[in-house]
Every structure is written in C-alpha cells, then in structure tokens.
FIMAR-114099 format. One record per residue (C-alpha): residue in three letters; z, y, x. Coordinates in steps of 0.2 Angstrom, whole numbers, plus 5000, padded with zeros to 4 digits. Layout:
BEGIN
ALAZYX;...
This chain:
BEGIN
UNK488750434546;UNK490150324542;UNK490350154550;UNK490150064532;UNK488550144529;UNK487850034542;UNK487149854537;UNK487049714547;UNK485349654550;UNK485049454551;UNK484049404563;UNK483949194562;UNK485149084570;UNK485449044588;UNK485548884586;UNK483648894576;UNK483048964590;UNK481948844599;UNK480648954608;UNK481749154608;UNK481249254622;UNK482949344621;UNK483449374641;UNK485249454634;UNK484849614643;UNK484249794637;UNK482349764644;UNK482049584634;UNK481749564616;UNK483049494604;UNK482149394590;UNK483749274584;UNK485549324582;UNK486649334597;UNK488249314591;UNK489549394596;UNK489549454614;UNK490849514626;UNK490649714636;UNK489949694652;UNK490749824665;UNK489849844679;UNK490549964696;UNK490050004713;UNK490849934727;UNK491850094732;UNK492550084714;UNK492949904716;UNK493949954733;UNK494950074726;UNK496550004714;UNK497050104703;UNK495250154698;UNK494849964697;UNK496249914687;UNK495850054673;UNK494149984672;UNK494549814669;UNK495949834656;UNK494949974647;UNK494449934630;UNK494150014611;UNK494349924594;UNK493249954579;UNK494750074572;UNK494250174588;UNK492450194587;UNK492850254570;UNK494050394575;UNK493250444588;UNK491450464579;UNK492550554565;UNK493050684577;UNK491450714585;UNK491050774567;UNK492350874565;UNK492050964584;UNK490050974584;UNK490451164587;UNK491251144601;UNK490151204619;UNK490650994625;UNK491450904610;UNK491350744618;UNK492550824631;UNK493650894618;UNK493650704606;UNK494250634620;UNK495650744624;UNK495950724607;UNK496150524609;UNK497250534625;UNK498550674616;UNK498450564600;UNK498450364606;UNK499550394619;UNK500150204614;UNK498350144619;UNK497950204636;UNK499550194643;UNK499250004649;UNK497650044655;UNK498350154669;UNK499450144683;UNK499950254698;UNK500150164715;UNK501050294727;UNK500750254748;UNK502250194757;UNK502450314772;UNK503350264787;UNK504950364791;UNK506150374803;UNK507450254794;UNK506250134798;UNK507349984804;UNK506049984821;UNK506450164827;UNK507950094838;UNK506949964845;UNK505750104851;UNK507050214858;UNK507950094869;UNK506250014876;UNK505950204879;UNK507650264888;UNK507450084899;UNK505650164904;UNK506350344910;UNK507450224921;UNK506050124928;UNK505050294931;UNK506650394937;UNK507050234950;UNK505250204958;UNK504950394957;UNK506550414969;UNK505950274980;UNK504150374982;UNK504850504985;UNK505650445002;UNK504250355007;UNK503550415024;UNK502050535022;UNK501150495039;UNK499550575034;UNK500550745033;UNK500850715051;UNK499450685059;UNK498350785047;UNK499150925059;UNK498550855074;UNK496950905074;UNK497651105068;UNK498551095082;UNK497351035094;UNK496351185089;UNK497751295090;UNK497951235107;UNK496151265112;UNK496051445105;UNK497951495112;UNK498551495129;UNK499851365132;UNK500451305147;UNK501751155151;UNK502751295156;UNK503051345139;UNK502951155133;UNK504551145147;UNK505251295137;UNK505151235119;UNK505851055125;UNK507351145135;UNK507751285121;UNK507751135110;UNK508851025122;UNK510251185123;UNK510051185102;UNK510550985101;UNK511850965115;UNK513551015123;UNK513450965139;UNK512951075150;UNK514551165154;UNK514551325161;UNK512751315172;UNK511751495169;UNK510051545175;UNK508851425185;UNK510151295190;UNK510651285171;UNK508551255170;UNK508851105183;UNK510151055173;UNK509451055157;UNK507950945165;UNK508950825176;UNK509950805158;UNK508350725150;UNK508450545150;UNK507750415141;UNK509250435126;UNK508550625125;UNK506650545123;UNK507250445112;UNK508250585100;UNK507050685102;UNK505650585093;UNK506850525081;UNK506750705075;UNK505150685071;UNK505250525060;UNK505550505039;UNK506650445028;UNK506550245029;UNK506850235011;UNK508050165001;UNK507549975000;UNK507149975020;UNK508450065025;UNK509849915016;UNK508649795023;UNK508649845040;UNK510749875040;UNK511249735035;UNK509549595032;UNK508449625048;UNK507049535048;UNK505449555062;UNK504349635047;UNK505649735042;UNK506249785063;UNK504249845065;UNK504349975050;UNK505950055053;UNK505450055072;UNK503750155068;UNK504750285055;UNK506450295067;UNK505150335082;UNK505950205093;UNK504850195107;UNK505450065122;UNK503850115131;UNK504350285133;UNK506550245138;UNK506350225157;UNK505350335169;UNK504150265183;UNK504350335200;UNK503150325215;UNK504850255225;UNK504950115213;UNK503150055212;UNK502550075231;UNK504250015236;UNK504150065255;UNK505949985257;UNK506249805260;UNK507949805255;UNK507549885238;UNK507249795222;UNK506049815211;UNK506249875194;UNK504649815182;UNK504349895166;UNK505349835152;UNK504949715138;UNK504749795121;UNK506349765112;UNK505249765094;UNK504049615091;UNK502349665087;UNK502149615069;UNK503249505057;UNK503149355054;UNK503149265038;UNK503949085042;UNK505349065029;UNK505649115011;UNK506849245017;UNK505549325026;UNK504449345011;UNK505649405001;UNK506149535017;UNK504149585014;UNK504149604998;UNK505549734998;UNK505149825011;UNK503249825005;UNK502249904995;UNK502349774983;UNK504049824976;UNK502949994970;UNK501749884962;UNK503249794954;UNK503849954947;UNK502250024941;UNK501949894931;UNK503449854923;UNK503650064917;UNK501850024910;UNK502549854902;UNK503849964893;UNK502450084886;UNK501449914880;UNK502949844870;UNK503250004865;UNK501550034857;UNK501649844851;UNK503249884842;UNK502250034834;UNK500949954831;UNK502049834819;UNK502549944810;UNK500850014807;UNK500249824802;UNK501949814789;UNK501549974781;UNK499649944778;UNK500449764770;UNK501649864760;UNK500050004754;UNK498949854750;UNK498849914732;UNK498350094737;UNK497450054750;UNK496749844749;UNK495849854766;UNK496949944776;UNK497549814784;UNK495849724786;UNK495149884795;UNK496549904807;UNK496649714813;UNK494749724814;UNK494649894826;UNK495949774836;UNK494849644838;UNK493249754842;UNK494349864854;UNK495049674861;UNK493049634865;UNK492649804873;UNK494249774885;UNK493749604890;UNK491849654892;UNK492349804902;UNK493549704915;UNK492049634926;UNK491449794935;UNK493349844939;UNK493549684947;UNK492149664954;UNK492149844962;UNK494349784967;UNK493349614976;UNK492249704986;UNK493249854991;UNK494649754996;UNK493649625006;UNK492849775016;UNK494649855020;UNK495149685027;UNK493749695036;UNK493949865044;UNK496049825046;UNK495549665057;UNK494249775066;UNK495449905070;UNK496849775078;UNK495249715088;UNK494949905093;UNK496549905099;UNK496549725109;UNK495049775115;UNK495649945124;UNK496949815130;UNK495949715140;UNK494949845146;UNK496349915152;UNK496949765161;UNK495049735169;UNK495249905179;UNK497049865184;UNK496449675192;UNK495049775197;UNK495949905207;UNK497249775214;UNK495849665224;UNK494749805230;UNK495749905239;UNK496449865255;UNK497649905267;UNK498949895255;UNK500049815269;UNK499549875285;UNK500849995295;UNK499750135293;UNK498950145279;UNK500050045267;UNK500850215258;UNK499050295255;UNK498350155249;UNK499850115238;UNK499750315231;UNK498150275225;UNK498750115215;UNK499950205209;UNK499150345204;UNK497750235195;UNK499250145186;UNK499850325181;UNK498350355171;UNK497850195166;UNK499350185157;UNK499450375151;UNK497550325145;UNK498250185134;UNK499550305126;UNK498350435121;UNK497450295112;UNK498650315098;UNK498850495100;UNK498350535081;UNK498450365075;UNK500350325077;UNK501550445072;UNK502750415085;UNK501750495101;UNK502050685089;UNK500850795079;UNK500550925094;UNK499950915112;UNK501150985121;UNK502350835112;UNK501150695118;UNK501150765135;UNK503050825137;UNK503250625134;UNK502150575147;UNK502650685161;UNK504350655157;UNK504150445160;UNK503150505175;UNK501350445169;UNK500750615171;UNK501150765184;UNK501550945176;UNK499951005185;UNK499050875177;UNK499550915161;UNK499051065162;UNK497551025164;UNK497450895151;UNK498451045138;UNK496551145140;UNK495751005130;UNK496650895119;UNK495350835109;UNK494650745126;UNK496150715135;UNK495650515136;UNK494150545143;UNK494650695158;UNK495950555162;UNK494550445163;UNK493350585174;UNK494750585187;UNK494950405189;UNK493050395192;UNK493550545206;UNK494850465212;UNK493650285217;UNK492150435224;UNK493750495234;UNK494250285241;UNK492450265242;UNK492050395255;UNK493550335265;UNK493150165266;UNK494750095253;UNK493550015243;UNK491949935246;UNK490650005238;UNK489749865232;UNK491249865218;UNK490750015212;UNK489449985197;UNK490849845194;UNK491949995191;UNK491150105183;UNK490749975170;UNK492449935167;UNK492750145167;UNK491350155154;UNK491950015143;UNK493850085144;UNK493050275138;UNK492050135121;UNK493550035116;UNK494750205117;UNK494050255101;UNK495250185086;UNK494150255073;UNK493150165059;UNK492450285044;UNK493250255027;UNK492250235011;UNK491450365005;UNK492450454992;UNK491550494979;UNK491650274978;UNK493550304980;UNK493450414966;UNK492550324954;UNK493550144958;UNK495050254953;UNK494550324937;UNK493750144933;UNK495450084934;UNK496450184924;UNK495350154910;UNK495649994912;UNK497450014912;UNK497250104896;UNK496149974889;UNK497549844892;UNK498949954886;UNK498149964870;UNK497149834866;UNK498349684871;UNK499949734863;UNK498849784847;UNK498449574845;UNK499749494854;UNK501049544838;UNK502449434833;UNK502549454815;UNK504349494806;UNK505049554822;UNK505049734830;UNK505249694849;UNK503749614854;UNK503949494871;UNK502349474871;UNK501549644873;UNK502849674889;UNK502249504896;UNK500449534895;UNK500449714898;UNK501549674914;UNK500549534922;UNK498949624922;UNK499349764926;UNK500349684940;UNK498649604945;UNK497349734944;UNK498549864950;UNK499149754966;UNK497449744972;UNK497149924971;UNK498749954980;UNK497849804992;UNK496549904995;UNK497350074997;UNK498850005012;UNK497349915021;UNK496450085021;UNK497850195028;UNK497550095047;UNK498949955053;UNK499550095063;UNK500450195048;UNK502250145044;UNK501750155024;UNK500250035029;UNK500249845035;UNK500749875050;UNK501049825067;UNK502049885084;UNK500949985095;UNK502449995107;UNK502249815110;UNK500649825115;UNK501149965127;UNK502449885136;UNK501449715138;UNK500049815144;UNK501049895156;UNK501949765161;UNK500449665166;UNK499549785177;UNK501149835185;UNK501049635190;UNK499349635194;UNK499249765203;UNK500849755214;UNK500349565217;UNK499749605234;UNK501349685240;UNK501949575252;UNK502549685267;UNK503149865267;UNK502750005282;UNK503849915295;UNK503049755294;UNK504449665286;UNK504049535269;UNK504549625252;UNK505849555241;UNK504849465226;UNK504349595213;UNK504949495198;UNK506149535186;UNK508149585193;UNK508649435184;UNK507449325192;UNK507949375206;UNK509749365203;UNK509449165198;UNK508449135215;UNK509849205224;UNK511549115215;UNK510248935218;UNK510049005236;UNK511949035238;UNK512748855230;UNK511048785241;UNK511848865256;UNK513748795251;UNK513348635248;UNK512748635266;UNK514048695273;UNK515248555265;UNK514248445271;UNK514148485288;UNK516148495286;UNK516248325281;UNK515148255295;UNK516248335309;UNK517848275300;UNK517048085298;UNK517647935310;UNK516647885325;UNK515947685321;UNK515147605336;UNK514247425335;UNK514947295347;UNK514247145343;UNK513647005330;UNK514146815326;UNK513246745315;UNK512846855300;UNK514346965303;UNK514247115310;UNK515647165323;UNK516147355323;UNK517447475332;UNK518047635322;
C-alpha cells in the first residue's frame, strides 16, 4: 500500500485538551493530537560504552522518501526466504550517500617500539645489570662461615668413628709445614722431624690459620688498607684468622719461674680491640661500608631500577589508553582504577610483615645480647676458679714444696685456659673446622700436653667437659695430700660445675618453618611495592619517573634493612659476616688476669730468695731507670758533701753571728 493511500486521522487539538490521559508512551491512550514527535532511541549500557556502535545510533535516521523506498522494495522481494535482509542490502548498495555519515571506523593505537620511551627503559635497564653485576661480586666474596663450621660437627664424627692420633695431627701439620717453606736446609729423617717442630713459631701459627680464612671483600679490604677503623680492625681480624692469643707459647719455666734472676714474661695484651666503636662520623661511615648495610643499599637500588622501570611502562600504558579513548572510552578509567584497588590491597597488607619484622628483630637482639652475656659469663667463671686456686693452695713458697705446688697451678692455668678456647670451638671460625686443628693450636701454645690431646682427640664433641673431669682429679689429687683444705672443696666444685653451665654458647634459633613464612611474606611485599607504587606515583608527559625510583628505593631500603637486621643478629656476634665482636680479646684478657691472680702469691723461689715483680718487662724496666737516676742523684750528693768547706761557729755579738770557714 502506498504511502498516499493512508489518511491522516484528526484527533482534537493539544491545546483542547484539558482532561487527555495521553502518557506519550505505547501502553497509554492517545485521545487528542500529538503533534509532531521526535524518535526516541533507546540502548543498553554495553552499546553506550562501545563508540563506534554508539555513534551510528545517534546520527541514524530515515526520511519519508526512505520509508517509501524501502516499503516499495519489500514489495518487490516478498519472495525472497528474508526480504527485509535483502531491502536492506538493497538501501546500503543504493544510498551509499546516506549512511556514510552515520558510520565511522576508529582503529586502536598499539604501542610500538618507536615509542619515544623505549630508550628510557633500556638505559634504566643496562644501569640495573650494573647494580646486580656489582652487589652480586661483592656477595660473592663475602665470608661463608656457616660452610666452616657446618664441618665441625662431620668432622667431630669422623674423628669419633676413625682412629686418629696427635701423632698423625703432628704429621699433617709437618707435611704441611715442608709444603709452605724453605728453610729447612738439608736436615733428613728424625732430626729433619725436630726441625720441622722447633721451626713452628708463633708466625707459623699464625700463617697457618691464615690459610683457613676468606676473602675480606672488596669494600673491607680498601677500608682496612688504607681507612682502619676499630669496627673495620675486628672483621678483617676474624676472616684473616689473626689470633694474638695463640702468637706466644706458655712454658712451665716462665710461669713457676724457680729462678730469681729471671723475668717474667706475662701474656700479651690483644693487639685487636674487642668491638668498634662508633664515636665520629667517620666511624659510621667505616660501618656502614664494611656492614651489611651497603648490601642492603644495593638490593634496593636494583629493585629501585625495576620500579622506575615499570613506572616508565606503565606511562606509556596510561598515554596509550588516552590515545584509544574513542575505541576504548573506559580503558583508561579501568586501569587507573585496578591502580588504586591494587594501591589499597598493598597498604592493607604491610601490617602483618611489619609486625612479624618487629617482633623477629626484637627477639634476635635479644638472643645476640644473651649470647655476649654467655660469653662474659664463661669469663668470670673462669676467673672465680683461677682466684680460687691462687688462695687455697699452699706452699707455693716453701724450699720444698714450692715447684709441686707451683706444677699444679700451673697445670690448672693450662687447662683453664685451654677450657676458655674450646668455648668458641664451633662458634668462631678462627679456632679451625676439625679437631686435630683446635688441638694442634693448643699444644703448640703449651695449654695442652701431646698425651693430653690424645686423649681429648677420642671425644671431641666433649673435650670442654674431660678438661673440666681432670681438673676436678686434679683438686681429689691436692686434696689427699693436704695442698688444699678440704673445706674449699664444695666451693670448688661449684665454681667447676658453673664453668661446665656457662661453657655452653648455644641459644636455639626460631623455628624455621617461622623463618620461612617471614621470608615469603616479605617478598610479596616487595612485589606489592614494585607494582603498586610506581603504578600511582606517575609524572604525566614525562617517561622517566623520579618518583617511582624514590619510592620503590626508600621502602624497600626499610623493609628490607630490617630483614637483613634480623638475619646478621641471628648468625651469632662470633661470625665475621655478623655483628661481630673479637673473641681473641676476651682470651688474652682472660688470660692475662688469671696469670696475675694466680702468680700473685709468688714471692720467693726454691732458694728462699724474693722473686723479681711479676709485671710487665716494661714495668719493670721503668722501676729500674727510677732506681738507677734515685741511686745517681745520691751519689752526687754525697760528692758534694765531701767536696763542701768545713764552717765552725765561734761566737755571737749582738745579733750577728761569728763563723770560721
């Protein structure tokens, strides 16, 4: 039916219209006359959000002339299996003129490596291989004392199981001693044995623990050439195995000193402080480089460089969503918003890393003080026996029992002191990863006999306490004839017992399934920060993004600085990659002091005459140069009274005296 079949029907007025229930929508009733009305286009919200879909719908539109052609040719194709299929064709092949404005074609903007960022990423990238490459290097030549000593206990076992003797100990050391030098000439067979042994000194000690030490690392080894500070003197000390306890050897000679005319050698003073000291900037600064705070440091700024690295990404990820907005209008909206939501998740997810990195580190503190009072404590117990020993024996200078007497002192100093330096047999690196290198060292400073540590070589996991077993012989031994009183000796074996308590430097570590847990909880936080930070800290209009390294760099620095906290205080402060202190210190104090107290009552030898003071050679040496210009200023003296006029009185007048030279 043609369009001018159709007649309009009048309906009344609008404006007539006082009481029309027309609603202006398909269910209402239409009882006046509209007028004329625009289409109403409605869509769904997943139309609306796409573009090009969007913008069709709103600039569609068809003209009476339309309608006409278009029911004309339905007509013509009512044959056809879909003619409204085919009409339309039809219209589209015919009114080309027509829909072309309706419809546009937006094409996505894909990123490309023409991208003017690209550089940006590939220098932030080469600068991050460096970082890696550098504080990869400086690991690697990190000491690794936990490989060391882990082969202390194998080769405690080995021991037990096997069948070695000092003999073979003696063996090993010499074969090794004809390997590292050329000076024994042309000696052969047992005198070339004698030789080999004489040759042994305190350098020999000394060279051969050095053997045993690592690498001090790069940043510690310029410090400790040419910037030595105390904290930076105790670490190369522990990984270069100098040990001044160990460079001079005691002698029975020396220590009951029989001789009168003989001077006393005491121990000598450690040449290493015990722990550095922090008192100037230049000292922190020494700490930090030689710490493990300069790994920190270099963690953080490789994982800085990945941060402004994703941030530069990250940009350009942003400016291509802007560039798409017309494919894609909320592109840009979602990927700011997953940001923010990722943003949320990292900051809600920080607590329980930091509160597990507070409460970790606290209790590591803890056990690092506790051990330092472990090793204070064997110390003074240590000291008790020797002040002990020194008052309850007697005789110690009559004619005929002075050098018995003095043996057993001296034997009791032997093994107090060999006690103490089995205390960090396991714990410091320096006393050697075997037994027959721990007690090679003793008996060759004279704290132990060869028989004795052949003995001791038949249970080194228990070599403290056999030490300990004979010194409790040894007073049963004084006891029965008469030495030392016997009401002393619950007093002693009290001392003994708490000698064998605080000999143990052991305090379990967390649990490691804890460890474990602290460490995975970390890294995702680390990943949390690498992502989410540089993500919303964005500079717009710029591909390096300062703000990304900053971030990513300061808190990783943090979080990652206390784990490291944590992980130094665990490993003891006995291990040179640890906080750290100088066992030899306590050692040689140690030693010195019961060498003092227990020579203190040394005041005659076997003849009866008075022993020369037991102090230092240079104390000595000062009282004698005083003595000397004491003596000298006497003799002037008397010169100059012999050389002096005689004056004689011989008489008074008045106020005036009347002399006669």
């Amino acid at each position: 039916i043609a369009s001018e079949e159709f007649f309009h029907v009048a309906f009344p007025p609008k404006d007539n219209c006082t009481n029309s229930n027309t609603t202006g929508t398909p269910l209402g009733n239409v009882d006046c006359d509209l007028g004329s009305t625009p289409l109403r286009k409605v869509v769904s919200p997943t139309l609306n959000a796409t573009h090009d879909a969007l913008y069709f719908v709103e600039r569609f539109s068809l003209t009476a002339e339309d309608y006409s052609w278009l029911f004309a040719q339905r007509q013509l194709t009512d044959k056809e299996s879909d003619p409204e299929e085919v009409v339309a064709c039809m219209f589209i092949q015919n009114h080309a003129d027509r829909w072309q404005p309706w419809v546009v074609y937006s094409e996505r903007i894909e990123i490309t490596w023409d991208d003017p960022c690209w550089p940006t990423v590939w220098w932030q990238l080469g600068m991050m291989a460096i970082l890696s490459s550098l504080v990869g290097r400086c690991h690697c030549h990190r000491t690794n004392p936990r490989s060391i000593l882990n082969r202390v206990q194998q080769n405690n076992d080995a021991c037990v199981a096997g069948t070695m003797t000092m003999q073979d100990v003696n063996a090993a050391m010499k074969r090794r001693r004809r390997a590292n030098t050329n000076q024994l000439g042309s000696c052969d067979g047992k005198d070339c044995d004698k030789e080999v042994l004489r040759s042994m000194t305190a350098e020999w000690s000394t060279k051969k623990r050095t053997s045993r030490k690592s690498r001090l690392g790069c940043s510690l080894s310029l410090l400790n050439r040419y910037f030595i500070s105390d904290s930076t003197q105790v670490k190369a000390a522990l990984l270069k195995g100098e040990l001044t306890f160990m460079s001079w050897k005691r002698s029975a000679d020396n220590f009951v000193m029989l001789n009168a005319s003989s001077k006393v050698q005491a121990p000598p003073q450690c040449r290493t402080p015990m722990r550095g000291r922090l008192a100037t900037h230049l000292d922190v600064l020494h700490y930090l480089l030689s710490s493990s705070i300069k790994y920190v440091f270099g963690m953080s700024s490789v994982l800085a460089m990945i941060g402004s690295m994703w941030g530069t990404i990250a940009h350009m990820i942003a400016t291509n969503y802007k560039h798409n907005l017309e494919v894609d209008p909320m592109g840009l909206e979602q990927w700011l918003e997953f940001g923010d939501n990722l943003m949320t998740l990292s900051s809600s997810f920080s607590f329980l890393p930091v509160f597990l990195l507070g409460f970790f580190v606290n209790r590591e503190c803890s056990r690092w003080v506790s051990l330092i009072d472990c090793a204070y404590g064997a110390c003074g117990r240590v000291q008790d026996i020797a002040l002990l020993l020194a008052g309850a024996i007697e005789g110690v200078n009559d004619r005929d029992t002075a050098e018995a007497r003095r043996q057993y002192l001296f034997r009791a100093y032997r093994w107090l002191n060999a006690v103490h330096y089995l205390n960090y047999y396991g714990v410091d690196v320096r006393m050697g990863s075997s037994p027959g290198e721990v007690l090679w060292d003793l008996v060759y400073a004279g704290l132990l006999l060869e028989e004795e540590a052949d003995v001791l070589l038949g249970s080194p996991n228990k070599m403290r306490q056999v030490i300990l077993s004979w010194l409790s012989c040894m007073w049963n031994e004084m006891l029965r004839e008469g030495v030392v009183p016997a009401c002393s000796t619950n007093q002693f074996m009290d001392k003994l017992t708490d000698l064998r308590g605080a000999s143990v430097l052991h305090l379990e570590h967390a649990p490691n399934l804890i460890k474990v847990m602290l460490k995975i909880v970390m890294s995702l936080l680390t990943l949390f920060i690498l992502i989410a930070y540089p993500w919303q800290l964005r500079v717009e209009d710029q591909c390096f993004q300062p703000w990304a390294l900053m971030s990513t760099f300061i808190l990783n620095f943090c979080y990652i600085g206390l784990l490291a906290m944590m992980t130094t205080l665990e490993k003891s402060p006995f291990a040179p990659s640890g906080d750290c202190i100088n066992t030899d210190y306590i050692l040689c104090e140690v030693e010195l002091m019961t060498f003092r107290c227990i020579r203190a009552c040394f005041s005659r030898d076997i003849e009866g005459h008075h022993l020369r003071p037991s102090g230092t050679l240079e104390l000595e040496e000062a009282i004698m140069q005083e003595a000397a210009q004491v003596v000298t200023a006497s003799e002037v003296l008397e010169e100059d009274t012999q050389e002096a006029p005689e004056i004689k009185v011989v008489g008074e007048e008045g106020s005036v005296t009347l002399v006669e030279i």
